[in-house]
Every structure is written in structure tokens, then in C-alpha cells.
C-alpha positions, 0 to 999 in steps of 0.5 A: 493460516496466518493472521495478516493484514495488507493496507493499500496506500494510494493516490496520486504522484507527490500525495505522500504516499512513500512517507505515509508508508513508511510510517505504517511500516516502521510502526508495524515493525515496532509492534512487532510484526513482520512487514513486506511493501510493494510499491507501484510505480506507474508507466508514466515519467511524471503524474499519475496514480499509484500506490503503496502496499504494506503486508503485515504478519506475526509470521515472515512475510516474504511476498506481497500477497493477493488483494488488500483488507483497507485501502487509504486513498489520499486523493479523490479520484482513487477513493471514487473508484478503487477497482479502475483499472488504471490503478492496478 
């Protein structure tokens, strides 16, 4: 068994939500970890929610995983009510 964390970065469209992920994975990679993303990108040709995943283990990361240990919500609506399935 690995010890993995998977971070859940959302909100909504233009929040930051790729540069914020970014720099979660960049600093992951620094530390030493191996690093997977997976990036949501909603039905909808503008707005929306959606998120960001980043997976991260001392050992190869090669798939994104089930679920999410923290999830930063950089907008309100998502922060209200994680589970929605609007989101997923």
C-alpha cells in the first residue's frame, strides 16, 4: 500500500483553478513525489464548474485514483455542496 494524497481543486470557470494546480504540482514534484493531474472540463462552451485533481506518491503515479483526501473550493457554490452532481 502506497501513501498517496489526491488534492480536489474547484470552482468555477476563470477562478484560478489551472495555475493553482500547477503550483501544487510543480511543488510536489520538488519535494520529490511523483505527480498525476486530471482536469475537468465541463460540457459547457463557457462557465461552469470544474475542477482540477492532482495525485501524488513517493511511488509512480500512473492513473487518477478513486475519490479525493482534501478538497480546496475556490468558490462558493462548490464549497456548499461538494457532493452535487453537477460537479463530477
Amino acid at each position: 500500500m502506497t501513501e498517496e494524497i489526491v488534492w480536489r481543486i474547484a470552482g468555477g470557470s476563470g477562478d484560478g483553478i489551472d495555475s493553482t494546480s500547477q503550483n501544487l504540482a510543480k511543488a510536489l514534484m520538488r519535494s520529490g513525489l511523483h505527480v498525476f493531474t486530471h482536469r475537468h472540463y465541463p460540457s459547457r462552451i463557457r462557465g461552469g464548474h470544474t475542477y482540477v485533481e492532482v495525485r501524488a506518491s513517493p511511488d509512480p503515479v500512473r492513473s487518477r485514483g478513486d475519490g479525493y483526501n482534501f478538497l480546496l473550493a475556490l468558490g462558493d457554490s462548490f464549497a456548499r455542496n461538494p457532493q452535487e452532481e453537477a460537479y463530477y
